[in-house]
C-alpha positions in Angstrom: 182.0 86.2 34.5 183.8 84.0 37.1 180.8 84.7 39.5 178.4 82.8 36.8 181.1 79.9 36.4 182.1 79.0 39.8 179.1 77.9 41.4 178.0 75.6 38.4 181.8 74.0 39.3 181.2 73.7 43.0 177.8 71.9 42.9 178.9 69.5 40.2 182.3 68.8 41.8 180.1 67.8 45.0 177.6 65.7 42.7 181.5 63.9 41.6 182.0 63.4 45.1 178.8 62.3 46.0 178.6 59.5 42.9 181.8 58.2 43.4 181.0 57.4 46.8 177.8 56.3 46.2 179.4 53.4 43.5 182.0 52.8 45.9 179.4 51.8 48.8 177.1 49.8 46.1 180.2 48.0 45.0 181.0 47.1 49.2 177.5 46.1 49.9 177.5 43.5 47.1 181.0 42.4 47.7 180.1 41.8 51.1 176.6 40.8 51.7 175.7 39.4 48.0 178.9 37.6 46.9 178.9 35.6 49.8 175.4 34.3 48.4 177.4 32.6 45.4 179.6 31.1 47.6 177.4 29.0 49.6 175.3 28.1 46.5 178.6 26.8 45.2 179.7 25.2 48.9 176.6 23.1 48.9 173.3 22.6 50.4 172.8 25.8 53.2 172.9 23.7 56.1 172.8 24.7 60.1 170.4 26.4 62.2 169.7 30.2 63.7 167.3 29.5 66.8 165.6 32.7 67.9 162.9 34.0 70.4 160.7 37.1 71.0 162.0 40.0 72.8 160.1 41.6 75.7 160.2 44.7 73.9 158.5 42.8 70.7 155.8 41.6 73.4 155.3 45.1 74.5 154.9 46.7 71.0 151.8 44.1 70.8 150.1 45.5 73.9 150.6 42.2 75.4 151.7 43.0 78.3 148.8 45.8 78.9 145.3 44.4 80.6 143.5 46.7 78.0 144.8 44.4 75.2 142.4 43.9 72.4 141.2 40.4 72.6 139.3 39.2 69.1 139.9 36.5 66.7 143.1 37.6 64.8 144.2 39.1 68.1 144.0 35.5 70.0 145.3 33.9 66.6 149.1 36.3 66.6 149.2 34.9 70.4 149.3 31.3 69.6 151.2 31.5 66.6 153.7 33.7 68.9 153.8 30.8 71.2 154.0 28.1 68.8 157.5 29.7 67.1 158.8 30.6 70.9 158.7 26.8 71.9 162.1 26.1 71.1 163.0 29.1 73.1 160.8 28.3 75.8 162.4 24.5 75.9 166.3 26.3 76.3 165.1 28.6 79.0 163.1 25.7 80.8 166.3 23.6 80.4 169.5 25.9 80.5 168.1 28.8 83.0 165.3 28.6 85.4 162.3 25.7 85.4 158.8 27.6 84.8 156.4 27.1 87.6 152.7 27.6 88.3 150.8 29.0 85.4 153.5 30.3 83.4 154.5 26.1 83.7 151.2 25.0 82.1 151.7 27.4 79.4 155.0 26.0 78.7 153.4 22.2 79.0 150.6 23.4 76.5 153.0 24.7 73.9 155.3 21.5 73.9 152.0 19.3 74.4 150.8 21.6 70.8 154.4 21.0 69.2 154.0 17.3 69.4 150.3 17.0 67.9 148.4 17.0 71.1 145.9 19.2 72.3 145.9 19.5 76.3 142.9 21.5 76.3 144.7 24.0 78.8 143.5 27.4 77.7 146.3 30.2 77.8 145.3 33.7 79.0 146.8 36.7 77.9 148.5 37.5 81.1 150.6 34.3 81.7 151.4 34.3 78.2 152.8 37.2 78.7 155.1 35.7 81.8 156.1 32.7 80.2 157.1 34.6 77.0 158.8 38.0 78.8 161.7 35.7 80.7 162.9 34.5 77.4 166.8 35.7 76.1 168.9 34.6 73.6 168.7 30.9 73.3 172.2 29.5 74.9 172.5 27.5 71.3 171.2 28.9 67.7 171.6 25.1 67.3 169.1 22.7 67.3 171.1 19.9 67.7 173.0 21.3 70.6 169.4 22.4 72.5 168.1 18.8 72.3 171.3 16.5 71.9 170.0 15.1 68.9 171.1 15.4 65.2 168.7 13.2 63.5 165.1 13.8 62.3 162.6 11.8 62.4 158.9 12.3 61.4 157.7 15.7 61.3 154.7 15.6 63.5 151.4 17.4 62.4 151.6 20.9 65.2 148.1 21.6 66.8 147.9 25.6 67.7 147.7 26.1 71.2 144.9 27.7 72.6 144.2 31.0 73.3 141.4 32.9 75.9 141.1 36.4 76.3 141.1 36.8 80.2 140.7 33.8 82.7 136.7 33.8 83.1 136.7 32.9 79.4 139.2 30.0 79.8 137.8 26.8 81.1 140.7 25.7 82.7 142.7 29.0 83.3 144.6 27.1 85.9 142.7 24.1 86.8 143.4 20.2 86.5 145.6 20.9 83.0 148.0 22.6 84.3 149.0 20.0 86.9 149.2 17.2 84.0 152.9 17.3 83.2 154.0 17.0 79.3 157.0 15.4 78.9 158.9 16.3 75.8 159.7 14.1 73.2 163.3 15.4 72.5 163.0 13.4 69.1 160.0 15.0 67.8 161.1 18.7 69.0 164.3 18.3 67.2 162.7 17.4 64.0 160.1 20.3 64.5 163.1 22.8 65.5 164.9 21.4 62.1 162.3 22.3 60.3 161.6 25.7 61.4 164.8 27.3 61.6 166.8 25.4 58.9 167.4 28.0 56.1 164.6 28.4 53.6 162.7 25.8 54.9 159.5 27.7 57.0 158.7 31.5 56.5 157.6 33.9 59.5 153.2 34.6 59.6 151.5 37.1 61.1 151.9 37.6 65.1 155.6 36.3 65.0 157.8 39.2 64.8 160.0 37.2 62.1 160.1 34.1 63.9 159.9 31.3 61.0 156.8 29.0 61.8 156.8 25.4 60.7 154.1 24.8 57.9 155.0 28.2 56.4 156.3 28.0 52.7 159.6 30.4 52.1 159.5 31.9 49.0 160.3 35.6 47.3 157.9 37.9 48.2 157.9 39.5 45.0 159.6 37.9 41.9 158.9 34.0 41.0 161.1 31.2 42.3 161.5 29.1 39.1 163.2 25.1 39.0 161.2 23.9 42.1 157.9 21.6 42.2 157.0 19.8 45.4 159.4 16.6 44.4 162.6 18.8 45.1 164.0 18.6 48.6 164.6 21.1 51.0 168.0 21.2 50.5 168.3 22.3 47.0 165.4 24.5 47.4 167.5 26.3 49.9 170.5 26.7 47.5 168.0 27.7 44.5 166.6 30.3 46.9 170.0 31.6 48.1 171.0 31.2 44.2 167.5 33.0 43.2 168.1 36.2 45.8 172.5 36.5 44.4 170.9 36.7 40.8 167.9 38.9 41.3 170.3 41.4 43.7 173.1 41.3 40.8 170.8 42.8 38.4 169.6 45.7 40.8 173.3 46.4 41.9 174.6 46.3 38.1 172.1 48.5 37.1 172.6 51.0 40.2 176.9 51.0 39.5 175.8 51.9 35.2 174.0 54.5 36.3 176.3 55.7 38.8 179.1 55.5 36.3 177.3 57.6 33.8 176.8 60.7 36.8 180.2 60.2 37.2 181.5 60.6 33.7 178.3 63.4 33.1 179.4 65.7 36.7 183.3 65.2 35.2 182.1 66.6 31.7 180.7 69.1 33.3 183.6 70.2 35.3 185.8 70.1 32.2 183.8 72.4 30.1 183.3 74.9 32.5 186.7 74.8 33.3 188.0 75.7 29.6 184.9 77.2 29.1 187.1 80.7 28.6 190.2 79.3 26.9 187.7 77.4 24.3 186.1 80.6 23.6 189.0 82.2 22.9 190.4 79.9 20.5 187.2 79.8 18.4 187.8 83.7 18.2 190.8 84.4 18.2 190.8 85.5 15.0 188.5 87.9 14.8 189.4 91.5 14.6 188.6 93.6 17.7 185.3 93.7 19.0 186.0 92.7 22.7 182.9 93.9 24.0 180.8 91.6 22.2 183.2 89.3 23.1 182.5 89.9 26.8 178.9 90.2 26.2 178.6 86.4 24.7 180.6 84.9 27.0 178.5 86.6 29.9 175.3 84.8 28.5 176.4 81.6 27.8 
């Protein structure tokens, strides 16, 4: 009879093990990365920035560092949003490591000129795309404030996309008289646009920006409706209500995910307990009946 018991007491002692793990590591991932949610909502408005650029490897994935890279509308349209997000980065890099020269310089002059509402008419081509973009790290600052040495926004100004060619005998001024007109930044007007982009909540990532947030962009849940928000409320308690919005939605899913947990727990442990008086419970319901062992045997062997 053991033979039947014993292996209907292993695999639910392991389900045990396994559910009580599983509710301990729910219960750690909301203590740790949800519950910190509530906080800030209760702080105050979600303030500070998280300045980030592309990775070479990103640029890579996107074939654009291959001369075989398929050049069409949407193709051309990921390329200049990519650049449009990577200004900021490509502002720290010119500032804080090495000056860009030559064409991968009139790329960078085109995305600041693009950034401030200006159109140079300079026409980027794949290729120095590519070399202007593939140089940039991490930014030495996530802060906008400490990349520009300014901490207060002005006027947002209205962003022009910079313009993309597919290869330099499509571009009218691949690397002609634009690219020896210098753009200088407007440190007032990049702050403000850096503000704006990486500032929690306040511009959501498009397609071609590996993630990057671009400016224009409305951040919202992807899935579920963001309720208590019309276009009077400010940025800063649209932040807190999304923050507030993603702690209430997640507590739901996690409280859900510990109750049923719970009851696998309390079903594997019911389990375990009746197969483990299984033979003593049997016993006691018979034990007053008068001889018959064998068909004693013979029940509890089908049961």
């Amino acid at each position: 009879m053991a033979r039947y018991r014993w292996p209907t007491i292993v695999v639910a002692s392991t389900c045990l093990v396994l559910s009580a793990f599983s509710l301990w590591w729910v219960f750690i991932a909301y203590k740790n990365y949800r519950s910190p949610d509530f906080t800030k909502v209760s702080a105050g408005p979600v303030l500070g920035t998280c300045v980030e650029s592309v990775s070479d490897g990103q640029l890579k994935a996107a074939w654009y560092d291959d001369e075989d890279w398929k050049c069409n509308d949407n193709s051309k349209k990921n390329l200049a949003n990519l650049l449009s997000v990577s200004v900021h980065a490509m502002y720290d890099h010119n500032k804080n490591v090495a000056a860009y020269a030559g064409d991968e310089k009139a790329v960078y002059d085109a995305v600041i000129s693009a950034t401030q509402g200006a159109d140079s008419g300079y026409q980027i081509t794949r290729a120095d795309a590519y070399a202007a973009l593939s140089v940039l790290k991490a930014p030495s600052s996530t802060d906008c404030a400490t990349i520009y040495g300014v901490s207060t926004e002005g006027t947002l100004a209205v962003t022009v996309l910079p313009t993309v060619a597919c290869d330099s005998t499509d571009a009218d001024s691949a690397s002609g008289d634009s690219s020896t007109v210098e753009v200088v930044p407007n440190v007032d007007t990049l702050y403000t646009h850096c503000a704006h982009q990486f500032s929690y909540a306040r511009s959501y990532p498009t397609q071609g920006t590996f993630g990057i947030p671009m400016v224009g962009k409305e951040s919202k849940p992807v899935l579920l409706p963001l309720i208590a928000v019309n276009s009077t409320t400010s940025w800063e308690d649209r932040a807190r209500i999304i923050v507030g919005t993603r702690w209430g939605y997640s507590t739901v899913f996690y409280v859900v995910a510990m109750l049923c947990t719970a009851f696998l727990i309390m079903d594997c442990t019911v389990l375990i307990l009746a197969e483990l008086t299984r033979v003593d419970s049997y016993f006691a319901q018979n034990a007053i009946t008068a001889g018959n062992k064998q068909s004693m045997r013979e029940g509890m062997m089908t049961m």
